[in-house]
Every structure is written in structure tokens, then in C-alpha cells.
C-alpha positions in Angstrom: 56.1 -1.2 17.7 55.8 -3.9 15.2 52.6 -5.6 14.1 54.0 -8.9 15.2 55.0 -8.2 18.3 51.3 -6.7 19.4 49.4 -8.6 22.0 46.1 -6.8 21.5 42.3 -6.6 22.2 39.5 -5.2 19.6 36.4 -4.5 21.1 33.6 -5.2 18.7 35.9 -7.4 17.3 33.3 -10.0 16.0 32.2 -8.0 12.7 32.5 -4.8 11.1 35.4 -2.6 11.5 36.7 -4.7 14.3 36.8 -7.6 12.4 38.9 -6.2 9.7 40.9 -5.4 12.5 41.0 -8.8 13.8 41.8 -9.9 10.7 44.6 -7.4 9.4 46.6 -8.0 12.7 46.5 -11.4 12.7 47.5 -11.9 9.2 50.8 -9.7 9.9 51.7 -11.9 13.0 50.3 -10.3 16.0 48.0 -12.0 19.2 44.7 -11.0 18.8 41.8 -11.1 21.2 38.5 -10.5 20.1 36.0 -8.9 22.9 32.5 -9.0 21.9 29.2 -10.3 22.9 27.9 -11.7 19.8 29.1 -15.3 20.9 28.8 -17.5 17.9 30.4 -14.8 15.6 33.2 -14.7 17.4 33.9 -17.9 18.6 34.0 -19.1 14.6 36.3 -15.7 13.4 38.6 -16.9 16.4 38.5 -20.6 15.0 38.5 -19.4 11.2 42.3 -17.4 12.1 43.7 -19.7 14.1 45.5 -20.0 17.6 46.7 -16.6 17.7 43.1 -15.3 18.1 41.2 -15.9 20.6 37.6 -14.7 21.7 36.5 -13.3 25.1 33.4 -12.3 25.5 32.9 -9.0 27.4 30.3 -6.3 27.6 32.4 -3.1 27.4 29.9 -1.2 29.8 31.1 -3.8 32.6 34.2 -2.6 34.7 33.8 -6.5 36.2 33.5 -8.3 32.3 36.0 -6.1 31.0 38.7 -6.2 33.2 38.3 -10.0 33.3 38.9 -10.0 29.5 41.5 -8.2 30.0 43.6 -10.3 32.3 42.3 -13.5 30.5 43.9 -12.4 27.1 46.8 -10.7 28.9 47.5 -14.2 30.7 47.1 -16.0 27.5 49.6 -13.6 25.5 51.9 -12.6 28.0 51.2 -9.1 28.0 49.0 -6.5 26.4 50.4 -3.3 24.0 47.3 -2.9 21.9 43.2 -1.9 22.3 41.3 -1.0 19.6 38.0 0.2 20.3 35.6 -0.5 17.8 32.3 -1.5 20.1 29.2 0.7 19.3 25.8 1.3 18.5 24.1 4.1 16.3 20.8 4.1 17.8 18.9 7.1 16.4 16.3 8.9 16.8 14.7 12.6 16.7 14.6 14.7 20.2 11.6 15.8 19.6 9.1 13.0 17.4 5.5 12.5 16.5 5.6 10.0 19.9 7.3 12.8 22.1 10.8 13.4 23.2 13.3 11.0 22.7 13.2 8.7 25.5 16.1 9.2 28.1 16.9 5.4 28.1 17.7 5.3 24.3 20.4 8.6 25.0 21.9 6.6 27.6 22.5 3.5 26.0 23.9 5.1 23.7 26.1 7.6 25.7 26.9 4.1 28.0 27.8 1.8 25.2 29.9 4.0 22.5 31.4 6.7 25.3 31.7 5.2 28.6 32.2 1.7 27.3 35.0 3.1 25.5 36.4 5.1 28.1 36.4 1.8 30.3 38.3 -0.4 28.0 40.5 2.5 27.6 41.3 2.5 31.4 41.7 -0.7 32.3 43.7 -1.7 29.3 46.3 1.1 30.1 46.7 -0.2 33.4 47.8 -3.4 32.2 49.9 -1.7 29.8 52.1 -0.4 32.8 53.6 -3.1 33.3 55.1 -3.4 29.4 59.0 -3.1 28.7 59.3 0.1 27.5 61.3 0.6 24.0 63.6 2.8 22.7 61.7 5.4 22.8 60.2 4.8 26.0 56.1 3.5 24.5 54.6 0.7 26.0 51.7 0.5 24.5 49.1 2.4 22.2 44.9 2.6 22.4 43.1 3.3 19.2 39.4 4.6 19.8 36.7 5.1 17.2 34.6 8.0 16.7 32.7 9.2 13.9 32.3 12.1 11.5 29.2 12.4 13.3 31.0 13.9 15.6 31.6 17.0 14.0 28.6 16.7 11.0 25.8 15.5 12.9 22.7 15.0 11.2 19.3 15.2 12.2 18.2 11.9 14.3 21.7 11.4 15.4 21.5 13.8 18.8 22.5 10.9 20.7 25.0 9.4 18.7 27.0 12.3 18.0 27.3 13.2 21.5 28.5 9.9 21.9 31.4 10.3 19.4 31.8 14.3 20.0 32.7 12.6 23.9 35.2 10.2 22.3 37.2 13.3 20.3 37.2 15.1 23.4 39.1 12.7 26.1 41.6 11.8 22.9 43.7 15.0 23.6 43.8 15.2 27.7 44.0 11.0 27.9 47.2 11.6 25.2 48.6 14.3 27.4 48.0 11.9 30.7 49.0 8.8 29.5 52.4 10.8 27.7 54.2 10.2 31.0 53.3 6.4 31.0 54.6 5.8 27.4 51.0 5.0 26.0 49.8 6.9 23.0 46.1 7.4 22.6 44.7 7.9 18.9 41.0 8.2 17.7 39.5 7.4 13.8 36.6 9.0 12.9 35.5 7.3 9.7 32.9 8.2 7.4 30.1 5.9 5.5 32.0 2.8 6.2 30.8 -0.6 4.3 30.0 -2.3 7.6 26.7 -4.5 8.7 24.9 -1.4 9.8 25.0 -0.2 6.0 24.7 -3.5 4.2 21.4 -4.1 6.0 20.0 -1.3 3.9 18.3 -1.5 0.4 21.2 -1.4 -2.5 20.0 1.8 -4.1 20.5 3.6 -0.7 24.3 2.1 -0.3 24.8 3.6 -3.8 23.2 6.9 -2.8 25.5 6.8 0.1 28.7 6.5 -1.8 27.9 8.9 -4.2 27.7 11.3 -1.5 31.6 10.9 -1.1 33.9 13.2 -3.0 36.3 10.6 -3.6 36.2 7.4 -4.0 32.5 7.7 -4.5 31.9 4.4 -3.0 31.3 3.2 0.6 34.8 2.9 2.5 35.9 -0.5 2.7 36.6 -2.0 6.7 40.3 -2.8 5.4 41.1 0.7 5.1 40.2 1.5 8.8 42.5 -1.4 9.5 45.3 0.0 7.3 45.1 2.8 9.4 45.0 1.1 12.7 48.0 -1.0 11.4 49.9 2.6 10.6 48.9 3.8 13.4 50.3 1.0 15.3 54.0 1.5 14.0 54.2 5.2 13.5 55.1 6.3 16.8 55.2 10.0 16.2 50.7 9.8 16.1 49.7 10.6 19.1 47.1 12.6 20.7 44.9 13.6 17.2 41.7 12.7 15.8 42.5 11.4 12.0 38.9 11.7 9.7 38.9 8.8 7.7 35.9 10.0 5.1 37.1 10.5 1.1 36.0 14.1 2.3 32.5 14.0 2.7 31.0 16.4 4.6 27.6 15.2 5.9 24.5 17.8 5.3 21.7 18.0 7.8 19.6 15.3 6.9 
């Protein structure tokens, strides 16, 4: 697969990681939708790139809003070979606080948003992929999930969180294995400290701190190298089914 012939969707597509996504695929050619609820952000990244983007809003936890982005940017592209999951939250919170155990409704948003919203784009986007041309070697299409190293080096305060992403490693391999037959390959990234809004938001001394904590580079990954990735990804067609870290091995202590 080639980046200009994709006809793709990036959840969370409005900012962050998604939005280098956005960005990197466009540039190279390809139809890009962006699925996001921050409305104004999008609409103006879709207007900034040009008539090859496009942005749908869509709340990933909604099989009805989902799957009606889904034919919308199909329609408008004439098919769909691409998702990129990059919708999330990192709520956080201890189990057990000054103010009591973590309150149930905070571990499911999170659970519903970064794990089940996932696993619902993932779903519904594969079954329009069915209906792709297959190539050469028989893929029609390819869905690129994000996880975390949280995943595997959860720290203290991030119960929820990592459970969300731990979830996301887990289906990688049996969805890869399922899909196998349909010609769909199913990848997840699990970056590390990643430059994105949730970190800029903080004080400059504790960015720095953060990217010190990296072996190497000792700075913050940058949202372009997720996309560079995604974009390799994309057009090696021998990935499949595996869980690439994407963290200048850093190794994440307790707290």
C-alpha cells in the first residue's frame, strides 16, 4: 500500500498525535478524514490542508456516530484502507486516595473511551474495509491502534489508564490473527513521553524533567515521529500483528 493511494480515518485526529497523522498523510497524497469532537479544531486543520481532508465529527464510544463517520468519509473518498486510532484520555487517579477509592465512573470512562472506543472504530472500519480490491498480496486494508508504555510500566495513579492500554496490546495479536483471513493487518504503537497537548500543558521545568528521563534522545518525542511510524507502517506489509514501543528506551519507574 502506498501513502497516496490511502483513504483513511484518524480518530483524535484534531491535535496531538493524530494531527501529526493528519498532517504527514496528507502531505504525501493520501484522503484524510479527521474524526474528533473538538469541532472548531478540526474543522480549521481540515480547512488549513485542503480538500483532501475532511472533518467528521464522531464520539468513538458511539457505534451510531462512528459508523456514520465512517460511511460519510468512505462515500466521500470512495473507499476506506486506513484507521488510525489515536482518541484517548489519561484520566488518573490513585485507587485508594485521601477522598476514598477511586470512583467507578472515572475507571470507566476511561476503560470506554481509550479501549472500547478503540475496539469500535476498529470494527466497523474493518467491515468497510471488506469490500477493498485486494492487492498483490491479497491486503485490503490496515488499522493502526495506540497504546502506551503504560501498558507495560504503569505508574502509580495510572490503574485506570494502563488497563486501558494493557486491553489495547491484548486484542492486537487475536484481531491480527482474525482479520489475517480478510487481508487487514492490525498494528498497535505504544509510545512513550510524547510532546503532545497533555504534556505541554505542564510547567517547562517538568517537560525537561520528563525528557531527561529518556535514555536517548533525552528530549520529549516529537508527534512526527509517531507519524513516521504510522506512515512505515502503512507501506511495510510484512508488520502485522506486534506491538512496536516507540519510547528512546525509557523505562518508566513507579512514581
Amino acid at each position: 500500500m502506498k501513502i497516496e493511494q490511502c483513504k483513511a480515518i484518524v480518530t483524535g485526529g484534531a491535535s496531538g498525535l493524530g494531527e501529526a497523522c493528519v498532517r504527514s498523510l496528507a502531505a504525501r497524497g493520501a484522503d484524510v478524514a479527521i474524526l474528533d469532537m473538538a469541532v472548531e479544531r478540526g474543522q480549521m486543520l481540515a480547512s488549513l490542508l485542503g480538500g483532501k481532508v475532511i472533518f467528521l465529527q464522531a464520539d468513538v464510544c458511539s457505534e451510531q456516530s462512528v459508523q456514520a463517520a465512517i460511511d460519510k468519509a468512505a462515500d466521500t473518498f470512495g473507499g476506506l484502507n486506513v484507521a488510525i486510532n489515536c482518541a484517548g484520555v489519561a484520566d488518573a487517579g490513585k485507587v485508594l486516595s485521601r477522598k476514598g477509592p477511586l470512583p467507578l465512573a472515572l475507571f470507566n470512562k476511561v476503560i470506554q473511551i481509550n479501549l472500547v472506543g478503540t475496539f469500535n472504530v476498529l470494527r466497523l472500519a474493518a467491515e468497510k474495509m471488506l469490500g477493498n480490491t485486494p492487492s498483490e498480496d491479497g491486503e485490503k486494508g490496515v488499522v493502526i491502534n495506540t497504546a502506551s508504555i503504560a501498558a507495560f510500566d504503569g505508574q502509580i495513579g495510572q490503574a485506570a489508564y494502563s488497563s486501558s492500554k494493557a486491553g489495547i496490546v491484548g486484542m492486537t495479536l487475536p484481531v491480527a490473527r482474525e482479520f489475517a483471513d480478510h487481508g487487514i493487518r492490525v498494528l498497535t504503537i505504544a509510545p512513550g513521553i510524547f510532546s503532545t497537548p497533555m504534556i505541554t500543558s505542564m510547567p517547562r521545568e517538568v517537560q525537561d524533567s520528563l525528557g531527561k528521563m529518556i535514555p536517548f534522545p533525552k528530549r520529549l518525542g516529537k508527534p512526527e515521529e509517531y507519524a513516521a511510524l504510522a506512515g512505515h507502517i502503512i507501506e511495510n506489509p510484512m508488520l502485522n500483528g506486534e506491538v512496536i514501543r516507540l519510547d528512546g528506551a525509557v523505562r518508566m519507574a513507579a512514581k
